[in-house]
Residue, then its C-alpha position, 0 to 999 in steps of 0.5 A: x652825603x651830608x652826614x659826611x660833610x658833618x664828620x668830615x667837619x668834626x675832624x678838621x675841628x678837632x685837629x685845630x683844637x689839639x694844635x697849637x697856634x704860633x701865638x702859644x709856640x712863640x710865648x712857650x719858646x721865649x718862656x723857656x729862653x727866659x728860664x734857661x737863661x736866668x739858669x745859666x746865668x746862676x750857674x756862671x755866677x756860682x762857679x765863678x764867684x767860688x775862682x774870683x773868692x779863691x783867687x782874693x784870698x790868695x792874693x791877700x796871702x801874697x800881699x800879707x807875705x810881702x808886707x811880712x818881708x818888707x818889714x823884715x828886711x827894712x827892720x834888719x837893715x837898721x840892726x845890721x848897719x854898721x856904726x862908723x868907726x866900729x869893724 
């Protein structure tokens, strides 16, 4: 009987060695939200950056374009005025 009593014992201990306890679950838990969130968060910047450079380069093409006119336009206005008198 009291050998018994010892195996039986051996077992519960060795089932409480290979559990974890909620100390390890919670640490593994916030480790892991830790890492998936410095992950994503890299690639939201990655991808996000590339739309924001590409939509700042096409924004100063327009604005290069629209300067480009402007200055057309106010420089033909001075040569295409007609002078008083002169038809």
């Amino acid at each position: 009987m009291n050998l018994m009593k010892k195996n039986k014992l051996h077992i519960q201990n060795d089932k409480c060695r290979r559990a974890f306890t909620i100390i390890e679950v919670v640490l593994y838990a916030g480790l892991l939200a830790l890492v998936m969130t410095f992950i994503v968060m890299g690639f939201r910047q990655v991808f996000l950056g590339d739309r924001l450079e590409d939509m700042l380069k096409e924004t100063l093409k327009q604005k290069a374009a629209s300067d480009k006119i402007y200055f057309m336009v106010k420089s033909a206005a001075k040569v295409n005025k007609p002078e008083v008198g002169h038809i």
